[in-house]
C-alpha positions in Angstrom: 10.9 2.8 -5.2 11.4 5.9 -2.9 8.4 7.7 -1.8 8.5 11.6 -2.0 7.3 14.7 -0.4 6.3 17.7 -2.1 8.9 19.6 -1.4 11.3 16.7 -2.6 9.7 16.1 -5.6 10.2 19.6 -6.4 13.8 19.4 -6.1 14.3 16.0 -8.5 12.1 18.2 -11.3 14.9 20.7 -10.6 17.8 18.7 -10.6 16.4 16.7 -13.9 16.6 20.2 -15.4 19.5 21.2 -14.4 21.6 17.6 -15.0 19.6 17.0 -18.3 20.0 20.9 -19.9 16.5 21.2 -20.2 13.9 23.8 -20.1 10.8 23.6 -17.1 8.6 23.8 -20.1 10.0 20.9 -21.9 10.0 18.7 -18.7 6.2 19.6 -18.2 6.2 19.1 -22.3 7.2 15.1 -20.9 4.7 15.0 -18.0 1.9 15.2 -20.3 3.3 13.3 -22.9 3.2 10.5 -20.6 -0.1 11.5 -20.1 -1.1 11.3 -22.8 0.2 7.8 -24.1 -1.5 6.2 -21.0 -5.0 8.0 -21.5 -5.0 7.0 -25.4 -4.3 3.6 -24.6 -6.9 3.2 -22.1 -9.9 5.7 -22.9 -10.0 5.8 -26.7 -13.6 6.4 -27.6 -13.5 8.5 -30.7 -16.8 10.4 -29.7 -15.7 10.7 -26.7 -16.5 14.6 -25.2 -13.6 15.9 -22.9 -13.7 18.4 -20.6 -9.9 19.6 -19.1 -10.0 21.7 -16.1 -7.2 23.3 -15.2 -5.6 26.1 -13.0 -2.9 28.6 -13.4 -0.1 26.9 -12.3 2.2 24.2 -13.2 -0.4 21.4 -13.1 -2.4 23.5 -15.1 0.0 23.6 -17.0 0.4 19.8 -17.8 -3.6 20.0 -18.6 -2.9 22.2 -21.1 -0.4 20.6 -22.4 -2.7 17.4 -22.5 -5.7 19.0 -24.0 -3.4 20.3 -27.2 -2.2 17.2 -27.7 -5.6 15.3 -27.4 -6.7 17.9 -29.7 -4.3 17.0 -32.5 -5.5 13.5 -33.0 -9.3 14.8 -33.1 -10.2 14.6 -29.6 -13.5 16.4 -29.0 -11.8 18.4 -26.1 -13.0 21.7 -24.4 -10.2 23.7 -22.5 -11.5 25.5 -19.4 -9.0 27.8 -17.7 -10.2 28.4 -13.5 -8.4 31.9 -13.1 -9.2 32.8 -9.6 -6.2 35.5 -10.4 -4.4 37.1 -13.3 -1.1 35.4 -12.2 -0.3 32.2 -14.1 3.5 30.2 -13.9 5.5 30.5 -16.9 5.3 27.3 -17.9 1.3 27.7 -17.7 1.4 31.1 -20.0 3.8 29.5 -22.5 1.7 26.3 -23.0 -1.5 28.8 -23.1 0.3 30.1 -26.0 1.2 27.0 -27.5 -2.7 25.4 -27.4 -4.2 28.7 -29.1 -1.8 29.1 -31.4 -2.7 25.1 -32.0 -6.3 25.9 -32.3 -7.4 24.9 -28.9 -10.6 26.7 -27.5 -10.1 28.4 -24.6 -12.5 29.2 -22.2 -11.7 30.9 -18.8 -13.6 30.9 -15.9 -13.9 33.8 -13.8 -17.0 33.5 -12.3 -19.6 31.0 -11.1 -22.0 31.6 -13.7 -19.5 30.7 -15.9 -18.7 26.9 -14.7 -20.1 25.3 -17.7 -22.8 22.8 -17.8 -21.4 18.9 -18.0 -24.5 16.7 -18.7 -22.9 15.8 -22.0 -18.8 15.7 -21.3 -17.8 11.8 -21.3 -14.5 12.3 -19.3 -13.2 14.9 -17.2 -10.0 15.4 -16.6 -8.9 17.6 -13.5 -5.6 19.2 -13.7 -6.4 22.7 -11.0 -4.1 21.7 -8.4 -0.6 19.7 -8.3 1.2 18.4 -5.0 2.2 22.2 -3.9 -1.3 23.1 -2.6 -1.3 24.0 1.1 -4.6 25.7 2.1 -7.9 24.7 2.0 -10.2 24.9 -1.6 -12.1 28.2 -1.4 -13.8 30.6 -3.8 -13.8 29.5 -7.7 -12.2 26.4 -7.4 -13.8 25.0 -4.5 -17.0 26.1 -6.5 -15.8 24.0 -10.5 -14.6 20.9 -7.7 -17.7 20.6 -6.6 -19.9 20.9 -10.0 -17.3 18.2 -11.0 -18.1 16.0 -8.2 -21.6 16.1 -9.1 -21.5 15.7 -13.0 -20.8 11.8 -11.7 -19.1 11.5 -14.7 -15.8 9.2 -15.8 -12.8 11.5 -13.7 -9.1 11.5 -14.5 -6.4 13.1 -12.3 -3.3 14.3 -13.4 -0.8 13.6 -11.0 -3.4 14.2 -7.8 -6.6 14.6 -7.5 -7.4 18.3 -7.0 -7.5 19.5 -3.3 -5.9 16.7 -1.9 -3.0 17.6 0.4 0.1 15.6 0.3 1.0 16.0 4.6 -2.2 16.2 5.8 -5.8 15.3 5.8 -7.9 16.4 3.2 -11.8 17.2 3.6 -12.9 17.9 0.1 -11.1 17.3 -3.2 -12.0 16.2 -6.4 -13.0 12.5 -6.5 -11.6 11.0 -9.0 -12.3 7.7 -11.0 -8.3 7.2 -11.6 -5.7 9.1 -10.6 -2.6 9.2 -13.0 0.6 10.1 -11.1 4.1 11.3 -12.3 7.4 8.4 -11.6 7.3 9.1 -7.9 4.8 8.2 -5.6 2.8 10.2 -3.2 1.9 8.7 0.2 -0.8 10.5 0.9 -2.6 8.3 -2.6 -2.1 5.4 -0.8 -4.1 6.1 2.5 -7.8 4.6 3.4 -9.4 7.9 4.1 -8.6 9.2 0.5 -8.9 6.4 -1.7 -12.8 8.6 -2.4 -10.3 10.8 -4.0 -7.9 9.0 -6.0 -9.6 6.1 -7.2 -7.8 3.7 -9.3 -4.0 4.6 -9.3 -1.5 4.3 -11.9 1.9 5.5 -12.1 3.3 6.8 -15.6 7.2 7.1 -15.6 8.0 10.7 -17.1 11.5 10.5 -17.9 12.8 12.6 -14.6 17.1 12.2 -13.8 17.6 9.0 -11.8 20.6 10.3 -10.5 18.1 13.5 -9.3 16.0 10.7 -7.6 18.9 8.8 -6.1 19.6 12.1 -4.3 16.6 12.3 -3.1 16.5 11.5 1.3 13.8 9.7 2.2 12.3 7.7 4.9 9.7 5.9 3.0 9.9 3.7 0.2 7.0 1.7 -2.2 8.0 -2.2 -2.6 7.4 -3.2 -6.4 7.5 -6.2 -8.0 11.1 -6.4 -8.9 12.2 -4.8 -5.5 10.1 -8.2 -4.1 11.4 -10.4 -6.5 15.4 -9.0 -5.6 14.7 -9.6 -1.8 13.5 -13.3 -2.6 16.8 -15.6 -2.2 17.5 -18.7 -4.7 16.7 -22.0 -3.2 20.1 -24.5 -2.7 20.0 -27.2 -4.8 21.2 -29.8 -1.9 18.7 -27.9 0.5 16.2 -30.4 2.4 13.5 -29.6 5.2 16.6 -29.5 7.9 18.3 -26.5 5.9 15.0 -24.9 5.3 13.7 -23.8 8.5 11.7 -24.9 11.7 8.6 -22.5 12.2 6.7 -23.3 15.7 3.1 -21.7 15.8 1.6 -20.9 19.2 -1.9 -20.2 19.7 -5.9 -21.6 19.8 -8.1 -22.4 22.4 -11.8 -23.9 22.7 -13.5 -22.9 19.4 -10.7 -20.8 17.9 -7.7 -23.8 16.4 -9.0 -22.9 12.5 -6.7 -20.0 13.2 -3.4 -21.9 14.1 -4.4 -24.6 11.7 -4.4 -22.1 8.7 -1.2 -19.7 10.6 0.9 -23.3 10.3 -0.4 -24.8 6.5 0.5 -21.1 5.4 4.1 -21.0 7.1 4.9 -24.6 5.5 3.7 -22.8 2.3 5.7 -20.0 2.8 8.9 -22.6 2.1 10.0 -23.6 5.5 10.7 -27.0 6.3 9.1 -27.8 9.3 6.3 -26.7 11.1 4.8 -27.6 14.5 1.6 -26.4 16.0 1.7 -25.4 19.6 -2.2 -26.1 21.1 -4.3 -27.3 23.9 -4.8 -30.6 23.7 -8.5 -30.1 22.2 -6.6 -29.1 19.1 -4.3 -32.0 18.4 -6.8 -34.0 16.2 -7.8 -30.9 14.8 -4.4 -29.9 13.5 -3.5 -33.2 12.7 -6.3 -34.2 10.5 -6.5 -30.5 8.7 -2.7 -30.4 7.9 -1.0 -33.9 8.7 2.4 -32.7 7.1 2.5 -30.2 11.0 3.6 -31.9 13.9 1.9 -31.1 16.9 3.3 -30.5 20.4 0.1 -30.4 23.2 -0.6 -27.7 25.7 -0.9 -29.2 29.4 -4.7 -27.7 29.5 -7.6 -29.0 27.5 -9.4 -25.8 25.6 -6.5 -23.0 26.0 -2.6 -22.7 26.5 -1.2 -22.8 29.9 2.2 -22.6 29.7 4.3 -23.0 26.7 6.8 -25.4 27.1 8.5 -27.1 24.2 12.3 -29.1 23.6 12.6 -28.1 20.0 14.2 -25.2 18.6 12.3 -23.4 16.0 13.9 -21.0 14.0 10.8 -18.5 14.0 7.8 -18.8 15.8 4.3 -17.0 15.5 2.3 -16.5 18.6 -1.0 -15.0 19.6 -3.6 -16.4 16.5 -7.3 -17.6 18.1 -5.3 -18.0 22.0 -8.0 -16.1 23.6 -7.0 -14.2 26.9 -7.6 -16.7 30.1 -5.8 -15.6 33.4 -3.3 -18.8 32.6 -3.0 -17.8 29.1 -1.7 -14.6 29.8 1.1 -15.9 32.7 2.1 -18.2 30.1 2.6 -15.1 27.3 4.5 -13.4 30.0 7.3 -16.3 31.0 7.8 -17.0 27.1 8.5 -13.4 26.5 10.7 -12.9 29.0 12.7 -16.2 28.1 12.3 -16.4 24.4 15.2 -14.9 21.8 13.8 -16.6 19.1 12.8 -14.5 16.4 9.2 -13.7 16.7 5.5 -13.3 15.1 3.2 -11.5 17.3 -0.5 -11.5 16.6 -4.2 -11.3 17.7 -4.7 -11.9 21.5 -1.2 -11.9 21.7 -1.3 -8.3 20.9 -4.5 -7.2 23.4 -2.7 -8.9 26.2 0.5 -6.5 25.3 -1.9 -3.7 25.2 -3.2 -3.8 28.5 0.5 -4.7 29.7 2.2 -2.2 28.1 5.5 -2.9 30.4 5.6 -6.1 28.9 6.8 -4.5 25.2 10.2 -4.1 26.7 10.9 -8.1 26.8 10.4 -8.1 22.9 13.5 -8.9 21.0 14.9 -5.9 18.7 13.1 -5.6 15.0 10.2 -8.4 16.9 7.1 -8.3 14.2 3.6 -7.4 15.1 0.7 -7.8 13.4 -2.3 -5.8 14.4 -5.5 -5.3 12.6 -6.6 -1.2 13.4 -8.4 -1.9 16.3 -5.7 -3.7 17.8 -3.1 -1.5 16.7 -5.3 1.6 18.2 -5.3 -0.2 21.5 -1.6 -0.2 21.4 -0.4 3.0 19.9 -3.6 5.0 21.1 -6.5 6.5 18.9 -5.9 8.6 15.9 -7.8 11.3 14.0 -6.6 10.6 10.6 -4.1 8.4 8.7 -1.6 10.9 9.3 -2.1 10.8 12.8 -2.0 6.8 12.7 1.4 6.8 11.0 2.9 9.0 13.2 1.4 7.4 16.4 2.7 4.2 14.5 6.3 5.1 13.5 6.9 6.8 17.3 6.2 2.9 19.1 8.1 1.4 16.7 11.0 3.4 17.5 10.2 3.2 20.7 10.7 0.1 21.4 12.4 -1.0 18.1 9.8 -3.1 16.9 8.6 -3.8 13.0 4.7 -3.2 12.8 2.6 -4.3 9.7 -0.3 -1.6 9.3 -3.1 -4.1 7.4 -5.1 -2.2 5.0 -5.5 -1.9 1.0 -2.1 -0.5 1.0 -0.8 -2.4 3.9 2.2 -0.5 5.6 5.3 -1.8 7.4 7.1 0.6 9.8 9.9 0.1 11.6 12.6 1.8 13.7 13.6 3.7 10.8 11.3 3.6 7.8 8.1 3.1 6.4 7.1 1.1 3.6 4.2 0.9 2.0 2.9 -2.7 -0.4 1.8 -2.7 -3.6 -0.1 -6.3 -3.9 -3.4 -6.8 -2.5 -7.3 -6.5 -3.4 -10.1 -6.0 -1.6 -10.4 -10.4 -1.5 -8.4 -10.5 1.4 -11.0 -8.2 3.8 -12.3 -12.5 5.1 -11.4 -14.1 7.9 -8.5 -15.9 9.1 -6.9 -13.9 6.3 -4.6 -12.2 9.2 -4.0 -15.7 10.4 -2.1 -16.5 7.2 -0.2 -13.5 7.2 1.3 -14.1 10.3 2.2 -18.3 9.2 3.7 -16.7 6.0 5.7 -14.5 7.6 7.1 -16.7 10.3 7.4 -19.0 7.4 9.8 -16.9 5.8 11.4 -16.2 9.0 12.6 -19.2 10.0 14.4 -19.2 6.6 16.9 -17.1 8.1 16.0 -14.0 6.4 15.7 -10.8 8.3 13.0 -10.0 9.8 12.3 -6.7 8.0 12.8 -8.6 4.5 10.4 -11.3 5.7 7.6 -9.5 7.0 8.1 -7.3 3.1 8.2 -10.5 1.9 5.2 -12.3 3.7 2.9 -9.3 2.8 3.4 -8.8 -0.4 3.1 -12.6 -1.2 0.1 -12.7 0.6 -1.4 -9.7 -1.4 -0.3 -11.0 -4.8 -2.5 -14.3 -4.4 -5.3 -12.3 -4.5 -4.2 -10.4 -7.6 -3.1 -13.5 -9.4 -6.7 -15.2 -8.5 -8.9 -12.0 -9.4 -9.5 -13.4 -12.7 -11.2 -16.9 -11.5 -11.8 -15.8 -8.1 -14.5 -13.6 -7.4 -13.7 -11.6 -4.5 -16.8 -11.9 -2.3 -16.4 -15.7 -2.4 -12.5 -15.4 -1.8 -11.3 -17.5 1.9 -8.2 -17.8 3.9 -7.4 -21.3 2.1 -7.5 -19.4 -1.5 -4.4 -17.1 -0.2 -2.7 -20.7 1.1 -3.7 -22.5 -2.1 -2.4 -20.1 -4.1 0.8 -19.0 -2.9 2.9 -21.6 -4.9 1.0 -19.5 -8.0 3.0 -16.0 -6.4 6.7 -17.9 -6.0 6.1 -19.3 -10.0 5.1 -15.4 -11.1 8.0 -14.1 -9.0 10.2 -16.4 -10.7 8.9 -16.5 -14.3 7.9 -13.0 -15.0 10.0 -9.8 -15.6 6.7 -7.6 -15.9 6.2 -5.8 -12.9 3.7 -2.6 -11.5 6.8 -0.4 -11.1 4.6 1.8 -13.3 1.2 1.0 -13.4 -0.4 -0.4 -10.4 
C-alpha cells in the first residue's frame, strides 16, 4: 500500500474526479460517509454529546459533512465553525449550506470568548486542519486546539490530527484519542514523536480511483497483511531440511549466549532447516541443552569468539547478538567481513564495532541487513533532531553503502537503497529483551530460504510483530518475553495461511 505525500494525495483526489466524473463535493460527500460508518460502528452511545470542530477549508468541510449526517440519526451534535477569515473552500460553503438547510446548528467562532465551554461534550471530533497545513497554529485555532487538549475528553481526528505537519516536525497539534484517516496513508502518523497526536489509527477506504493511486510515484510503501501474506512462498511438498535452508548464527560470550540461543530457536522457527550456533566454547552446553534440535560448532576461546572459522556452508547467517567487543572479537569480525559473501544478518555488537570502524561498511555485501536498536543506529548514521531527521540520516547510509536497515520502533521501518517501508504488525509486548535477538534469528531464518533479502527482512518483521498481536488476547503485555514471539510464530504462519481478513483498512 503506497504511502503519500500531501501534495500527492492531492493529485489522486483530483484524478478520482476527473476519471470518475464527479464533483469535489461529492468526493468530500464520500470522505465523510466513510466517516461516518466507522464512527457509528464504534462510538454509538445514544446520549452521547458531540462537539465537531471544524475550519474553513476542505477538512472542514468533511466535519461538516459528518456532523449533518450524525445529526440525521439523532446525534446530540453541536457544529462549531473556527473562522479565523471570511474565506471558506467551496466545497466547505456548499456543505455549510447543505447542514443549515438540514437543521444543523451552527455556531461560528470568531473570537476567544467564544470557544465554548466542554465540561459536558462526550466526544470531540476535530476536523480544523487537513494534510495541506504548512505553518505553525497561531491566533484562533491555536487558541480552540488547546481548549481541546484540555477538555481531556474522548478525541476523534478526521483524516489528521489538527496541526500536525505531514514533512516535518510538529510541536503542538491536537492530541487525539484515534485518528481516522482517508485510503492512503500518511507517514508522518506513523512516527514515535507523534503518536501524542494521533493516537489509535485506523484507515477507512473512501472510494478514491485506483488507477489515480496507481499513478501515484512514491518511494514509500505500508506492508499489510495481504502484501505479507503475497510475499510468503508455498512450501514444496517433497521439500526436507536439505532444501529448506542452513542458517549459521554467530555471536555470545561469557554471560551473554541467551541471545544466540534465542537468535538460533527463532531462525529454525522461522522455517529453515538447519541451524548451527557459532559460540565460545562456554556456550556449547548451553546451546545444546536450551535448543538440542541446533548443532553447535565451538569458538577456539572459552568466554568470547576469537576467530570464526567454520567448514559448513550456511545459506544465511546472523552475526553480532550478545558477542561483546574484546580486542580478538573485533579482528575476528573484521577477517569474516572481508571473506564472507554469504548473505548476512548484522546485529548488536556487531553493529558498535562497525560504528567505530566506519571503513569497515564497505566489505558488506550489496542489500547486507542491519539491525540496530536507536542508539545503535545513532552511533552509525549520526544523531538526529527529529524522526524526519532520522529517516533522512537513515535512507542517505543506506544508499550509501547499499545496505537494508530495519528502524525498530512501534512502526518499525525498513529502508533500503531505494525505498522505505514502514510495518504494520507489532504492540508495545515486544519493548523486552532479547526481543531484537529474535528478530534477527527470524530473519536469517527466512534468509537462508533463498528469498531476498529485502523480502525476508519484510518478512521476518512483520512475523515477529504479528505474534504479539495474535497473543494480545491471552498475553498481557507487561508479562510478554522473547520465548512468547518464538512460541508463537507457528500461530502467525497458520493466520497467514488461513485467514483472508487483513488491516489493509483498519489497523
Amino acid at each position: 500500500m503506497k504511502i503519500l505525500s500531501a501534495e500527492a494525495i492531492q493529485t489522486v483526489d483530483a484524478k478520482t474526479i476527473e476519471y470518475n466524473e464527479i464533483f469535489s463535493h461529492e468526493l468530500m460527500e464520500m470522505a465523510a460517509i466513510a466517516f461516518f460508518d466507522y464512527f457509528v460502528n464504534k462510538y454509538f452511545i445514544s446520549h452521547n454529546k458531540i462537539a465537531l470542530f471544524c475550519g474553513t477549508g476542505n477538512n472542514g468541510g468533511d466535519g461538516i459533512a459528518v456532523a449533518r449526517m450524525l445529526h440525521s440519526v439523532g446525534y446530540d451534535v453541536k457544529l462549531f465553525v473556527v473562522k479565523g477569515n471570511d474565506r471558506f473552500s467551496d466545497d466547505c460553503a456548499f456543505n455549510i449550506d447543505r447542514a443549515e438547510k438540514a437543521g444543523v446548528k451552527i455556531t461560528k467562532i470568531t473570537s476567544e470568548d467564544q470557544i465554548p465551554d466542554l465540561n459536558s461534550i462526550s466526544i470531540i471530533i476535530d476536523a480544523l486542519f487537513g494534510t495541506g497545513l504548512s505553518r505553525p497554529l497561531r491566533g484562533l485555532s491555536k487558541q480552540v486546539i488547546e481548549r481541546i487538549n484540555d477538555a481531556q475528553e474522548t478525541v476523534i481526528s478526521i483524516d489528521v490530527p489538527s496541526g500536525l505537519f505531514m514533512s516535518k516536525p510538529t510541536t503542538q497539534a491536537v492530541c487525539a484519542t484515534e485518528t481516522i484517516t482517508f485510503q492512503i496513508p500518511k507517514l508522518a502518523l506513523f512516527l514515535p514523536f507523534n503518536h501524542q497526536f494521533v493516537g489509535d489509527l485506523s484507515i477507512v477506504d473512501i472510494g478514491l480511483d485506483p488507477k489515480a493511486i496507481d499513478e501515484a510515484e512514491t518511494d514509500m510503501y505500508y506492508l499489510t497483511d495481504s502484501i505479507m501474506r503475497d510475499k510468503l512462498n508455498p512450501i514444496d511438498k517433497f521439500a526436507h531440511k536439505g532444501t529448506q535452508g542452513h542458517a549459521l548464527i554467530v555471536g555470545g560470550s561469557l554471560g551473554k549466549i541467551g541471545s544466540i540461543a534465542l537468535a538460533s530457536k527463532a531462525a529454525l522457527k522461522s522455517g529453515c532447516g538447519l541451524v548451527t550456533a557459532f559460540v565460545p566454547q562456554c556456550g556449547v552446553s548451553v546451546i545444546q541443552s536450551y535448543f538440542p534440535e541446533a548443532m553447535v560448532l565451538q569458538d577456539d576461546s572459552q568466554i568470547y569468539i576469537s576467530s570464526i572459522d567454520y567448514d559448513i556452508e550456511p545459506n544465511a547467517i546472523a552475526i553480532g547478538m550478545g558477542i561483546g567487543q574484546h580486542d580478538e572479537t573485533k579482528k575476528a569480525l573484521y577477517q569474516f567481513l572481508q571473506k564472507t559473501t554469504t548473505p548476512l544478518v548484522v546485529d548488536a555488537d556487531a553493529l558498535n564495532i562497525l560504528s567505530e570502524n566506519p571503513d569497515w561498511l564497505d566489505f558488506l555485501q550489496p542489500n547486507t541487513i542491519l539491525t540496530p536498536h536507536p542508539k545503535e543506529l545513532s552511533r552509525l548514521v549520526g544523531d538526529w533532531q527529529d524522526d524526519f531527521e532520522k529517516i533522512n540520516l537513515t535512507r542517505k547510509f543506506a544508499r550509501k553503502y547499499n545496505l537494508i536497515v530495519v528502524v525498530k520502533g512501534a512502526h518499525t521501518l525498513i529502508v533500503d537503497s531505494e525505498n522505505l517501508y514502514v510495518n504494520s504488525s507489532g504492540t508495545t509486548a515486544l519493548a523486552t529483551a532479547g526481543s531484537g535477538d529474535v528478530l534477527s534469528g527470524i530473519i536469517a531464518g527466512i534468509l537462508a530460504q533463498c528469498y531476498e533479502p529485502l523480502t525476508a527482512t519484510q518478512l521476518g518483521v512483520y512475523i515477529h510483530g504479528m505474534t504479539a498481536n495474535l497473543t494480545s488476547d491471552v498475553i498481557n503485555p507487561r508479562t510478554f518475553v522473547a520465548s512468547d514471539i518464538i512460541d508463537n510464530i507457528s500461530k502467525v504462519y497458520d493466520w497467514i495461511s488461513t485467514t483472508e481478513n487483513s488491516n489493509d483498512i483498519v489497523l
